[in-house]
Structures are given as structure tokens and as C-alpha cells.
Phi, psi and omega in degrees: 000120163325142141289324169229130185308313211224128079354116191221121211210121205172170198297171176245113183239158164253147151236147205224120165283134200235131166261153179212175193223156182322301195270031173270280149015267172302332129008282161253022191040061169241135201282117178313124171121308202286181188220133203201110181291155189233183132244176143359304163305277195291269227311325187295329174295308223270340188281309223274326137318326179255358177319342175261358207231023164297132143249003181214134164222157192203160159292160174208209204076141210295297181310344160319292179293356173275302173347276178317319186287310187309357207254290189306332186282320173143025177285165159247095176266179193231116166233138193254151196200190151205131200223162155312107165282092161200203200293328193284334184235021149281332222246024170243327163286340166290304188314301157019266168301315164295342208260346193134307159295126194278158193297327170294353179274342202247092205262069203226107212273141189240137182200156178306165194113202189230149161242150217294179191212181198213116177266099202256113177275098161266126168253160215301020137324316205108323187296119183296142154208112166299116155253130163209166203227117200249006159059181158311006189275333130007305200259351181294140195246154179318313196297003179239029173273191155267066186286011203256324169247038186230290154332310157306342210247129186295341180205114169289104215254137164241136172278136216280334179308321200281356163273022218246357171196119172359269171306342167280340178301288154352315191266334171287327184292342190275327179303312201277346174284297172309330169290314200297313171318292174273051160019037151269120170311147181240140139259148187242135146263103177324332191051323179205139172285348152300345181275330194271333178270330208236341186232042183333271172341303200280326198282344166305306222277327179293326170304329171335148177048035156068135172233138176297330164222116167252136150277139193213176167217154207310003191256316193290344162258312168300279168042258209283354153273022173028059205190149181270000184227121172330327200275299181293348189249019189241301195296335193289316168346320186292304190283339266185326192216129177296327169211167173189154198241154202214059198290133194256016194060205172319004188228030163088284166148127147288090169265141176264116158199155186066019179103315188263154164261149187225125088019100183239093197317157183282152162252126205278124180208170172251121183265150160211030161186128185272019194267152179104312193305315182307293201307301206288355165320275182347286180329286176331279184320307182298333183288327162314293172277021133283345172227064194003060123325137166257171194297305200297322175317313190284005192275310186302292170343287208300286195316331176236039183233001140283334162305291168320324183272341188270035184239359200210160193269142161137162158246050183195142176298175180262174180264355160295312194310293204311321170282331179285346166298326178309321190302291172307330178287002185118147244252333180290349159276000000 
């Protein structure tokens, strides 16, 4: 018996939520929709223009927020991580700990420097567009991994941002060699299609020799298939992954495994901030199939505990929203 379902590995971001309108965006040239690395400088400029238009700040980073969704339903995880000793990364290890990830859980290594945070700009779509600045987080290394609770763990997650620099790359292949040593399964998430446009290489090499599970979302599968067609971005998907979930925004996720694709409908809701939903899917799902869960139950869960969250600014449920989806979705969780 495992001790933790999910072993997790990712950037330690604060995220600070904003409304913004298009023609702010273009403004500053930034592509909507997108995730758009800084430096230290231009985030600080860019803070100092939204400072009226904040309304949320949270720990974040997409594996953080998968971690936290996997925590509130009631998993057990382990995230290994790198933060600042500084004011942003006691209020990202306290959100943390509140949000569900217990304090032994929680591997988050300190060093001098800033930590890093993320400006997620919504506009009346609903649709997120990422800046960041990733601070020391930058710097994470083989030396931060756990291999020792990484061992322990049914699974590995890796977040897809850890291709975007040598050394955080590095340090996921290394993660994914060691699961393999301890037969621990790896999930992957593209996270974004800038890790796949701008960071090829390193997201081949982390895919190299096949992941047992991916997440992805439809633009982040053409993408990486270089191709305009579902279809075609399904079958390379095939070749690459034993299984793999495929979100469709509102019209739901396509899942695989074992040879079959299964259809999993969308839930018509109103949304009005999409930051998060990928991740906390994610989150859902590995909490199914960790609980003896099928693949398809656990695709139901994850759609309507992501349904639910693109209805409220943030990128994480409150953990009462979480047990009662757990609850209402059925008795067998």
C-alpha cells in the first residue's frame, strides 16, 4: 500500500488575479489565452498598471492547484517544490496548508531571491492570460527532488512549465526515471501551448520512452501534432501516452485508455474565469483513479468539479464546494 496517491512537481507561483479588456492586452502585447514568461522587471511594471484591477491572490502553479484539488476531495499528496524566504512565500506555504496539503506534505525548499508569482488577467470571456515571473522557482533541481516519497507515491505528476528551462527540465526527467525505478506511474500535463511552441526539445525529451497518462487540452493537441485536425492529434496522442484525457472546454474531454476513447459530456454553465479548470480536472481525475474509480467515473467527477469552479473567480474550489461535489457525485467516493 502507497502512502500518497500523487507525488507532484512544479513551479511555487502566488497568483494575483486581475479584470482586464482586450484592448488592455494588446496594449501590452500580450496574446490572449496564452502564458507569457517575464522578467523580474517588466512583472513589477505590469503589477504597478493592475494594482486597481486585483481581486484574488492565491498560491498557485498549475501542479500546486492540481495538489490542492487532489487534497480537498480528500487524497493523499506529496509536492515537492521552490519558494522564497520572503513575504510571497510564507503567504504560498500558509495558502497551502489551508487550502488541504498537510504540512508533512508539503517539500518546499528556500533560498534567497523572490518568489515567484503570476498575473492572471481575466477578461469578460472568462478567458485567463498568463504573466510570470517565475522567480526561484526557476531554479528547481534534481537536489529538490523526494525520492524517497516519490517512491511511496501511486503517481507521478509532472507540470508541463518545468520544460521552459534547463534546469527545471532536467530535474522532471529525472523525476520520471525514478518512478519508473519504483514503479511509480507518471502524469504529464502539457499546461500550455507555449511549453510545446517554444520548448520543444525539452517537452520530446520529457515524453521520450512514453507517459502513462496525459493531460492536455484541444489546442495543446494540435499543437503538439502539428495539425488542424482532432483526429489526427488523437492518434499522435495514442503513440505517446497509455492513456490520456483531452479537454474540450465546454463540450467536455475526451478520454483514452486501453484502446478505447470514451466521450465525456460538458456541463453548460456560466462561466467567468477559466484560470485553474485544467489543473483542478486533473486534480479530480487522479482522485478517481486513486479510488478505485474507472476511467469514465473518474472523467465525471473531474468535469464537474471544473464545471463548477469556471462559475467563481479563482483557481481552486472552497473545500466545502469540494466535498459536496464529492458527496453528490455518489457514495462510491
Amino acid at each position: 500500500m502507497k502512502t500518497y496517491n500523487v507525488y507532484g512537481i512544479g513551479h511555487a507561483l502566488v497568483d494575483i488575479e486581475c479584470h482586464v479588456d482586450e484592448p488592455f492586452l494588446d496594449a501590452i502585447g500580450l496574446q490572449k489565452g496564452s502564458m507569457t514568461l517575464v522578467d523580474d522587471h517588466r512583472q513589477s511594471l505590469l503589477t504597478e498598471q493592475l494594482k486597481t484591477r486585483m481581486i484574488h491572490r492565491a498560491s498557485g502553479g498549475s501542479a500546486s492547484n492540481t495538489m490542492i484539488g487532489l487534497a480537498q476531495l480528500g487524497g493523499k499528496c506529496f509536492h515537492s517544490c521552490k519558494i522564497a524566504d520572503d513575504a510571497l512565500g510564507h503567504f504560498f506555504t500558509d495558502d497551502m496548508r489551508a487550502n488541504g496539503v498537510e504540512n508533512e506534505a508539503l517539500h518546499c525548499d528556500t533560498q534567497q531571491g523572490t518568489t515567484g508569482r503570476c498575473l492572471v488577467m481575466i477578461t469578460p470571456d472568462a478567458e485567463r492570460t498568463l504573466c510570470t515571473h517565475l522567480g526561484v522557482s526557476e531554479t528547481f533541481s534534481v537536489e529538490n527532488l523526494s525520492e524517497r516519497h516519490l517512491a511511496q507515491s501511486e503517481y507521478l505528476y509532472i507540470e508541463g512549465y518545468l520544460v521552459s528551462s534547463p534546469t527545471t527540465c532536467n530535474a522532471a526527467i529525472m523525476a520520471k526515471n525514478l518512478a519508473k525505478t519504483h514503479g511509480v506511474r507518471t502524469a504529464l500535463t502539457f499546461s500550455d501551448v507555449s511549453m510545446i511552441q517554444f520548448f520543444r526539445s525539452g517537452m520530446d525529451a520529457l515524453i521520450s520512452g512514453g507517459i502513462d497518462l496525459l493531460f492536455c487540452n484541444e489546442n495543446e493537441a494540435l499543437c503538439y501534432a502539428g495539425t488542424d485536425s482532432l483526429e489526427v492529434a488523437i492518434q499522435r496522442l495514442k503513440e505517446i501516452s497509455t492513456a490520456f484525457c483531452l479537454t474540450l472546454g465546454p463540450r467536455g474531454a475526451l478520454l483514452y485508455d486501453q484502446g478505447s476513447l470514451l466521450e465525456i459530456p460538458g456541463i453548460k454553465v456560466n462561466a467567468v474565469d477559466t484560470n485553474g479548470a485544467g489543473d483542478l480536472f486533473a486534480g479530480a481525475f487522479l482522485y478517481g483513479i486513486t479510488h478505485n474509480q474507472s476511467i469514465a467515473q473518474s472523467g465525471h467527477l473531474a468535469i464537474q468539479a471544473s464545471a463548477q469552479l469556471v462559475t467563481q473567480y479563482g483557481a481552486r474550489l472552497q473545500r466545502d464546494q469540494a466535498i459536496a461535489i464529492k458527496k453528490n457525485f455518489g457514495s462510491a467516493l
